[in-house]
C-alpha positions as CSV (number, residue, x, y, z in Angstrom):
1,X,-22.0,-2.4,-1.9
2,X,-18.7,-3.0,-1.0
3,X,-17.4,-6.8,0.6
4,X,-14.3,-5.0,2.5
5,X,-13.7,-1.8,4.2
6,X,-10.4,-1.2,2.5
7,X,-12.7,-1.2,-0.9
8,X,-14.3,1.9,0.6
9,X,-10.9,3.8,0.3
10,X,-10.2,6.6,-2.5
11,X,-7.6,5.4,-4.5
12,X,-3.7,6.1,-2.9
13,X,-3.0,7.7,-6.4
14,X,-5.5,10.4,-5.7
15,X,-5.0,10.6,-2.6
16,X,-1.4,11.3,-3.4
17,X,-1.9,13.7,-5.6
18,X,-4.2,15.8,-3.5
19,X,-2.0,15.8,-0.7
20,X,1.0,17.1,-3.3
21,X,-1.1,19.5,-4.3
22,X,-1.7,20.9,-0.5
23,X,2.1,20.9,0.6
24,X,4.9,23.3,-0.3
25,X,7.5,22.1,-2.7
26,X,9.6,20.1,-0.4
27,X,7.3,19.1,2.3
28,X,7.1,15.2,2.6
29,X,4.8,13.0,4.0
30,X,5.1,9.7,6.0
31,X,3.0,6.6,4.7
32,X,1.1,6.4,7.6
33,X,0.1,10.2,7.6
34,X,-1.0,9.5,3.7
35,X,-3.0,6.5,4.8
36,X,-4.7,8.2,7.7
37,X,-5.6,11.1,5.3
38,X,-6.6,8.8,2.7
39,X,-9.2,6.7,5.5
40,X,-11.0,10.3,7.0
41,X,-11.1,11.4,3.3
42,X,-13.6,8.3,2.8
43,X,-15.1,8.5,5.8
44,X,-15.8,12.2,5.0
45,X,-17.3,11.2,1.4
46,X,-19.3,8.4,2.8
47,X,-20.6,10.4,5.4
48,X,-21.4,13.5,3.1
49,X,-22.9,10.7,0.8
50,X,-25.0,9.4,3.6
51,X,-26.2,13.1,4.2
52,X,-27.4,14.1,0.4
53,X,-29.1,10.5,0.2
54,X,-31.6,11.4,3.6
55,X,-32.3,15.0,1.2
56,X,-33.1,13.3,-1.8
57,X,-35.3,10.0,0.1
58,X,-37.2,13.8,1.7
59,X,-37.5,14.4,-2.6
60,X,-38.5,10.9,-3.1
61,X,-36.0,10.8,-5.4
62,X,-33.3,7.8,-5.8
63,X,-30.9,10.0,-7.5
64,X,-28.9,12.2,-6.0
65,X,-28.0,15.9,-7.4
66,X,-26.1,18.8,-6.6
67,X,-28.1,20.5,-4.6
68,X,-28.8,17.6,-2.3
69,X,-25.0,17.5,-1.8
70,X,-25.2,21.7,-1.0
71,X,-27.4,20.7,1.3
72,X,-25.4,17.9,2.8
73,X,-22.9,20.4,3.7
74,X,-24.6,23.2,5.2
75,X,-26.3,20.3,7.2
76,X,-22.5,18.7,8.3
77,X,-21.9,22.3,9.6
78,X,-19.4,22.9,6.5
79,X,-20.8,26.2,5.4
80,X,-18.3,27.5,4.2
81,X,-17.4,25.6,1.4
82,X,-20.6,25.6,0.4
83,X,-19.9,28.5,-1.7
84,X,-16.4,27.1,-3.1
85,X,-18.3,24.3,-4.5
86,X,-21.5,26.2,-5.9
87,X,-18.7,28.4,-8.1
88,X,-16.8,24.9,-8.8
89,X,-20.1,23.5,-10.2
90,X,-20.8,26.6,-12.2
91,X,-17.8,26.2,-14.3
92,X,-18.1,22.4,-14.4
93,X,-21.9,23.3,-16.3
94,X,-20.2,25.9,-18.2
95,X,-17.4,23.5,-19.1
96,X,-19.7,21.0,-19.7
97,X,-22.1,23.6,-22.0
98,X,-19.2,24.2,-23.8
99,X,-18.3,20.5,-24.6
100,X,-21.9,20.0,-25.8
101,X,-21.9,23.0,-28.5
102,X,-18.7,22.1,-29.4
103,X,-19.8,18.4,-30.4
104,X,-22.9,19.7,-31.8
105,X,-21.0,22.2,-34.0
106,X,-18.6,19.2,-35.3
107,X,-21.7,17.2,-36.2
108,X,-23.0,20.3,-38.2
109,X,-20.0,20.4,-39.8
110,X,-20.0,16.6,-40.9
111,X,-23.6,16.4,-41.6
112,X,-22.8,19.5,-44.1
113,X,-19.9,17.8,-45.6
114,X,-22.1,14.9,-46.3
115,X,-24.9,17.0,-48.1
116,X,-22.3,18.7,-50.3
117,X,-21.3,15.7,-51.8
118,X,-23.1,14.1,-54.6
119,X,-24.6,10.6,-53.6
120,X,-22.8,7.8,-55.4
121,X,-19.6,9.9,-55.7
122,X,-15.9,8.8,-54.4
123,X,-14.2,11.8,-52.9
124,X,-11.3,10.5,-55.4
125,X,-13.9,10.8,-58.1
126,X,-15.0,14.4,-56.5
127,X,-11.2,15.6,-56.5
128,X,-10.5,14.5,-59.9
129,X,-13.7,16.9,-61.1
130,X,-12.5,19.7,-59.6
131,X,-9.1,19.4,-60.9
132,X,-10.7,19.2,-64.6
């Protein structure tokens, strides 16, 4: 656990960036308006935290998932982001999926390399076959 509040905080740079993100082009924002933001933003994930840890101690489970965070938020009366976040999550597995096949594929691909090449044989050695 944490030994100071302040180590509770999201990181300014995030924080930052988020907030960027939010505004128009041109819209600045004080330092202690990005500091407030920054503390309810922790406060918010601590709390939402707290929340999906109570569903997943009903689950008996230590770990927390996805769904106990769903959960979390339907239970912290924020409905309607419930929805964003399912769709967000979706293409986070898909992403994910992707990344998985993708390495797999490469490891084919090696593995095959590998087996095509005689045992004992420098790919100098192989080159220099081929070109006879």
């Amino acid at each position: 656990m944490a030994e100071r509040p302040e180590d509770l905080n999201l990181p300014n740079a995030v924080i930052t960036r988020i907030i960027k993100e939010a505004l128009p082009d041109g819209v600045n924002i004080s330092k202690e308006a990005r500091s407030a933001i920054s503390r309810a933003a922790s406060v918010f994930v601590l709390y939402a935290t707290s929340c999906a840890n109570n569903f997943a101690m009903k689950g008996k489970r230590k770990t927390l998932n996805a769904s106990d965070v769903l959960s979390a938020m339907e239970e912290m009366e924020f409905q309607r982001f419930v929805t964003p976040l399912k769709e967000a999550l979706e293409a986070y597995r898909r992403e994910q999926k992707g990344k998985k096949e993708a390495s797999e594929q490469k490891k084919k691909d090696k593995d095959r390399k590998t087996d095509s090449e005689e045992p004992g044989q420098s790919l100098w050695q192989k080159s220099q076959e081929d070109q006879n």
